[in-house]
Backbone as a ProteinNet text record, in pm:
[ID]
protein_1_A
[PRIMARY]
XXXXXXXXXXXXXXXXXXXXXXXXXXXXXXXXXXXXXXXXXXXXXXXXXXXXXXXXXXXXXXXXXXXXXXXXXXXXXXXXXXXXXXXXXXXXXXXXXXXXXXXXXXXXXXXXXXXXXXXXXXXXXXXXXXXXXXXX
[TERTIARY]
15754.8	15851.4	15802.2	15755.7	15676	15624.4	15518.8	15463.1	15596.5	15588.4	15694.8	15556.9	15573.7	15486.7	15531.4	15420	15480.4	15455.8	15560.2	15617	15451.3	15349.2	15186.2	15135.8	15153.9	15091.9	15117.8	15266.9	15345.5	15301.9	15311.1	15273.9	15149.3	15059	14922	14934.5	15014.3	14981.6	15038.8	15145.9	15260.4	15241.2	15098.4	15076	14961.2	14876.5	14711.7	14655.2	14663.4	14578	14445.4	14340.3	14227	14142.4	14161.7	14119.6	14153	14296.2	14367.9	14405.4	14444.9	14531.2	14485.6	14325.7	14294.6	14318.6	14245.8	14213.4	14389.1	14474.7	14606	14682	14676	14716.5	14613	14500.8	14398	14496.2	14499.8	14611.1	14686	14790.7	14964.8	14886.6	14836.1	14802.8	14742.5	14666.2	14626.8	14759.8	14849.4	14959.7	15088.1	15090.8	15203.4	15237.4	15136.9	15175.6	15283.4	15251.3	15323.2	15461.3	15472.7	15588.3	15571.5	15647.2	15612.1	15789.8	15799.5	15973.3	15913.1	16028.9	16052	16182.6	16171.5	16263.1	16348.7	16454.2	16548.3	16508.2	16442.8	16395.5	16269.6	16176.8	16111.8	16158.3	16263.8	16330.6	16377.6	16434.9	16443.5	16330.7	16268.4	16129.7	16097.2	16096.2	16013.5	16079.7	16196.2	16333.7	16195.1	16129.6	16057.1	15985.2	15944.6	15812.2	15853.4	15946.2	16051	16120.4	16130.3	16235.4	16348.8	16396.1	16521.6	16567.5	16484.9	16514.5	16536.6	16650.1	16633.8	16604.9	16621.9	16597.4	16445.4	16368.3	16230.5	16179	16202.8	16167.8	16167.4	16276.9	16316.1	16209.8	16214.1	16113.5	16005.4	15917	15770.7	15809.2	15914.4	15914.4	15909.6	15970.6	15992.9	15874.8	15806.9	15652.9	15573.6	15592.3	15500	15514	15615.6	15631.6	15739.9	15769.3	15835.5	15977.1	16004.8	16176.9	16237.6	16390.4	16473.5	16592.9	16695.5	16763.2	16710.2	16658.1	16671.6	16773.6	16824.7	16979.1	16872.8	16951.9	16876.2	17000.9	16909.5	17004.6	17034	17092.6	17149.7	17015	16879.1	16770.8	16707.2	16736	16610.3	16678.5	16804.7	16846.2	16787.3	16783.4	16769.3	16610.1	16508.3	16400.5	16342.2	16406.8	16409.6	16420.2	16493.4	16563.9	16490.1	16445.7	16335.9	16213.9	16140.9	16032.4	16033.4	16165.2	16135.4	16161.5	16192.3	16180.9	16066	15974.7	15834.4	15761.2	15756.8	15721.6	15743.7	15871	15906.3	15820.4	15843.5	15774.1	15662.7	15550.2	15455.5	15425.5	15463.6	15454.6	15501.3	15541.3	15577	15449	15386.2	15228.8	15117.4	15194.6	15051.7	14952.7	15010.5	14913.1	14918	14937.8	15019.4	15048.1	15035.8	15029.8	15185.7	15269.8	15405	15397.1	15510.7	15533.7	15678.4	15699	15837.4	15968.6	16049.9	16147.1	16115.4	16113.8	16104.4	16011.1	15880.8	15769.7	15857.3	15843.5	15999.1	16046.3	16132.9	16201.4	16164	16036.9	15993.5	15903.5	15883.9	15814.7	15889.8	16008.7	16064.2	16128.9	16195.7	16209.4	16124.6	15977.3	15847	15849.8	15888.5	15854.4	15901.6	15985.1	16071.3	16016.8	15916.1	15878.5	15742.9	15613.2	15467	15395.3	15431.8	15404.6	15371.3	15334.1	15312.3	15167	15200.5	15068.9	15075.2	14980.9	14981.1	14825.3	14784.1	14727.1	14656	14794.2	14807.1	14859.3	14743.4	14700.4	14787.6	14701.1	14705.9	14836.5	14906.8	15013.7	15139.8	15104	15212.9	15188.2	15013.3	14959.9	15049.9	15030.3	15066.4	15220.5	15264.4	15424.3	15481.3	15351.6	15426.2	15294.1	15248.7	15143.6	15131	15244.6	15185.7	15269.1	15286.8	15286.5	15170.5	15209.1	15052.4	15091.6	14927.8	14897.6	14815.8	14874.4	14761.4	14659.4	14584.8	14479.4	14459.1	14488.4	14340	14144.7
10671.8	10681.9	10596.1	10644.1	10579.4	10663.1	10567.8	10693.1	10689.5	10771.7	10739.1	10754.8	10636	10570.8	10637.3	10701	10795.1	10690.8	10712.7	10639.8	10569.5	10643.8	10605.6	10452.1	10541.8	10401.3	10218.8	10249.2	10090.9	10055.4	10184	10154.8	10020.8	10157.9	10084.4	9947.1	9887.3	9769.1	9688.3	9705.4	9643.6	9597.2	9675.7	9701.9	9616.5	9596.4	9550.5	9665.1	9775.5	9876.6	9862.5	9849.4	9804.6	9958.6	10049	10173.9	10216.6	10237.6	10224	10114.2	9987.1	9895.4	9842.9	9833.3	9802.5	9904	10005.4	10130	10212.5	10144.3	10171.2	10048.1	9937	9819.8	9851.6	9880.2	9884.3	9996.7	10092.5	10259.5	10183.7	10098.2	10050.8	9970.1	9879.3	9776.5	9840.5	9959.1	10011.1	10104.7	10177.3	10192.9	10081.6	10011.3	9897.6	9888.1	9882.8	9876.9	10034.8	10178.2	10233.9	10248.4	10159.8	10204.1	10259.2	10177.1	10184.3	10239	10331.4	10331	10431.2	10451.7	10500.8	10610	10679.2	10774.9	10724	10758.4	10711.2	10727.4	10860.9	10912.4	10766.9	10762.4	10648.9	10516.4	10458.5	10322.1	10321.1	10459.7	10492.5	10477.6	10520.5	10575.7	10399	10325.2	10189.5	10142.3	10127.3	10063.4	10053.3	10135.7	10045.3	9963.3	9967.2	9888.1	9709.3	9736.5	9567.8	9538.9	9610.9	9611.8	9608	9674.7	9709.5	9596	9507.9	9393.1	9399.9	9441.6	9491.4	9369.1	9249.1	9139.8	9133.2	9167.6	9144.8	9269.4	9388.2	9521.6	9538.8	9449.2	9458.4	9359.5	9218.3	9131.5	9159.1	9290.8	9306.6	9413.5	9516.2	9586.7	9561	9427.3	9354.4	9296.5	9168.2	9174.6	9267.3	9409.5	9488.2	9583	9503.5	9583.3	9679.8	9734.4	9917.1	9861.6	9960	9948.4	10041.9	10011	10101.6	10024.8	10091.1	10247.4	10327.1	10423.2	10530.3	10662	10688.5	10798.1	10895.9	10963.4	11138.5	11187.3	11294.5	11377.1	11520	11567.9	11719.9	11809	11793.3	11812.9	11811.6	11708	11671.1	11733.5	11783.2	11865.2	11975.7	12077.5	12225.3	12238.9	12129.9	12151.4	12126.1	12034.7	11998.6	12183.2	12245.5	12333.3	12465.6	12495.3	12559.4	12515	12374.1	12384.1	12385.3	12383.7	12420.2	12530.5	12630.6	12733.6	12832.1	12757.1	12811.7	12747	12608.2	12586.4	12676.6	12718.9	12770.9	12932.7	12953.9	13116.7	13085.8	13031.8	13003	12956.6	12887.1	12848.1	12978.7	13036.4	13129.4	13209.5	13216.8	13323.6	13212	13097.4	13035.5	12940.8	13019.7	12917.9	12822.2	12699.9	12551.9	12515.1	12337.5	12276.6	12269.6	12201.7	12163.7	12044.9	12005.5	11885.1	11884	11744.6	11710.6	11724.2	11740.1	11775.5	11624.1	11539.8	11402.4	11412.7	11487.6	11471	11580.8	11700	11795	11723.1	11612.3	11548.7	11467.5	11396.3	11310.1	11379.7	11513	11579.3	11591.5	11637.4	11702.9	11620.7	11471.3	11347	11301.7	11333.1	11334.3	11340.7	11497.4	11564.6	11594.6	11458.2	11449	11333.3	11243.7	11153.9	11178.8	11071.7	11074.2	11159.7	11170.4	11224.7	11086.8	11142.1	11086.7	11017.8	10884.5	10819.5	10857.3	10907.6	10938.7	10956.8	10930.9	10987.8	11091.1	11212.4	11307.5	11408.2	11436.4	11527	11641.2	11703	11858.1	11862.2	11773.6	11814.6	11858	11755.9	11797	11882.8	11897.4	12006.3	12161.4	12163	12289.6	12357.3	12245	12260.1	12244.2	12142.5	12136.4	12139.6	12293.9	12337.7	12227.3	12186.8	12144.6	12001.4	11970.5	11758.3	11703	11615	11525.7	11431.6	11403.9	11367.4	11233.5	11131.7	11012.1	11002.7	10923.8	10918.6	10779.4	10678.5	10583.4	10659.2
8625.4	8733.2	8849.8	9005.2	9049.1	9148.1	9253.5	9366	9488.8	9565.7	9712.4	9815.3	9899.7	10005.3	10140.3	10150.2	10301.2	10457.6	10483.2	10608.6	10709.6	10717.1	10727.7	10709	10573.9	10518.7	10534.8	10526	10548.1	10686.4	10815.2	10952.5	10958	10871.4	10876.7	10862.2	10716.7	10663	10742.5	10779.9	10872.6	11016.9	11076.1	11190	11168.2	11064.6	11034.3	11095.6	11077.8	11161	11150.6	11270.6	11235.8	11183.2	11173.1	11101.1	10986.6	10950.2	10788.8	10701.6	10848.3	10734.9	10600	10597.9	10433.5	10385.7	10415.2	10286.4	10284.5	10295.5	10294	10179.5	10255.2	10160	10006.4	10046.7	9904.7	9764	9782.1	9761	9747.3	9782.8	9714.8	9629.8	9673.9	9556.2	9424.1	9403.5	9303.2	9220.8	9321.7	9250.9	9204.1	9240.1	9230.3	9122.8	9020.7	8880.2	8820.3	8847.3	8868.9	8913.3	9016.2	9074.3	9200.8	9327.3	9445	9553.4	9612.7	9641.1	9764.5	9811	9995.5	10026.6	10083.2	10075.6	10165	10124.7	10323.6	10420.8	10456.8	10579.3	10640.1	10502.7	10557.1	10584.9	10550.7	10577.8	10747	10746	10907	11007.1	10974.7	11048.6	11087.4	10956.5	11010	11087.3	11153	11200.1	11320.9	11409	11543	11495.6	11383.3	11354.1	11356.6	11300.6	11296.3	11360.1	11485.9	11648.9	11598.1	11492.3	11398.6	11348.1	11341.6	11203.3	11062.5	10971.7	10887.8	10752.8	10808.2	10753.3	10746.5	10839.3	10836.3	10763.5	10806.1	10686.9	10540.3	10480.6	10384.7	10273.3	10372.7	10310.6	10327.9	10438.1	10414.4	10251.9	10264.9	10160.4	9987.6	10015.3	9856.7	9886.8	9931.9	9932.4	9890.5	9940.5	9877.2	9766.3	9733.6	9580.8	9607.1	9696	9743	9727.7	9612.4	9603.7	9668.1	9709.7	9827.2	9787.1	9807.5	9857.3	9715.8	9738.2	9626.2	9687.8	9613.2	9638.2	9677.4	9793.8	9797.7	9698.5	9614.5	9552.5	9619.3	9582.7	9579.4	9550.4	9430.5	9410.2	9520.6	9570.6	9740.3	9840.5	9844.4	9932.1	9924.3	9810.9	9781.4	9770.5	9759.1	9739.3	9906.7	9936.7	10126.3	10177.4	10129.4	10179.4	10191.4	10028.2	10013.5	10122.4	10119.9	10110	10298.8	10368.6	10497.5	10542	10515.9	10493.6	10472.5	10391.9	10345	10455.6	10517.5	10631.7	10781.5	10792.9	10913.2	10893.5	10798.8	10782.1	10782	10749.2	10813.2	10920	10947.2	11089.5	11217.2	11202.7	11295.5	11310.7	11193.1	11196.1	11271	11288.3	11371.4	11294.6	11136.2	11030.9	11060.4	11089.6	11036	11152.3	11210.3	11290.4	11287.4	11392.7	11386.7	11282.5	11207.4	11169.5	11152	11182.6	11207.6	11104.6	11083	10973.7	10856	10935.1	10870.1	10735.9	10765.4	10648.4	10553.9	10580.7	10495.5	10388.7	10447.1	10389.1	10259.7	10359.1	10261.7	10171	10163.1	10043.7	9970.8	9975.2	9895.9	9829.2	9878.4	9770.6	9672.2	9730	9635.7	9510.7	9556.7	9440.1	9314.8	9311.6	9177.6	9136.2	9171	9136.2	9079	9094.2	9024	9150.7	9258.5	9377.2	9525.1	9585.8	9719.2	9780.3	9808.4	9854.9	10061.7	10061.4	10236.2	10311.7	10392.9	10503	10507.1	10512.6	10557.3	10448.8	10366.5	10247	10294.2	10421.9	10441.8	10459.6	10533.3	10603.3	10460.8	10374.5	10242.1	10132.6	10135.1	10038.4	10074.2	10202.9	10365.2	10285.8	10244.3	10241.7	10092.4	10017.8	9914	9779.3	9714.9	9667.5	9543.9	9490.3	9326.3	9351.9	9491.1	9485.1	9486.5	9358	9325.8	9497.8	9521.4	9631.9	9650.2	9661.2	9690.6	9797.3	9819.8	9959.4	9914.6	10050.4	10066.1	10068
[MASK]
++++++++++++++++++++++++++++++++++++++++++++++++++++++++++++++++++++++++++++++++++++++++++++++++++++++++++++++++++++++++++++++++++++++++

């Protein structure tokens, strides 16, 4: 199938982050052969990164392998749905840092795929127990 590239990572590469941008570009390039794709939520998200150039987004995205549009389904709705839900009830006990509806989202598109290359382990482990999980 393939991995889905959490909105992070592209920052990094996109940005040259002098702290992630290799050990970020390093992680796609080892999945690429897999299969590399982006949820909607993340195509949005980059819109500052390219001062809403969608001509320039698109060509760092095909450069790096990451295919897009992938359809949200009806699946990524009800699992979105569930899995914020299990977020909000935790979160009310204090467990769990805030995180934005956006990552939600992009778990739960995940998780119909090989799983998720990100950053930010905890934040999708937190929310989503049995998504395989990438790391630089």
């Amino acid at each position: 199938m393939a991995w889905v590239v959490d909105t992070c990572l592209l920052i990094d590469v996109a940005e040259a982050d002098p702290t992630f941008g290799v050990a970020s570009a390093k992680l796609l390039d080892t999945k690429r052969t897999d299969g590399l794709t982006i949820c909607p939520v993340t195509y949005v998200e980059l819109a500052p990164v390219f001062s809403g150039d969608q001509t320039a987004q698109n060509e760092f995205l095909f450069n790096l392998g990451v295919t897009w549009p992938e359809a949200w389904s009806q699946a990524d709705s009800e699992e979105a749905h569930r899995a914020w839900h299990r977020y909000v009830a935790v979160r009310r006990t204090d467990k769990v840092p805030k995180r934005p509806l956006a990552d939600i989202l992009i778990g739960a598109f995940a998780s119909r795929f090989d799983g998720i290359l990100t950053r930010n382990k905890s934040d999708f482990r937190n929310v989503f127990p049995s998504l395989t999980i990438g790391v630089p």
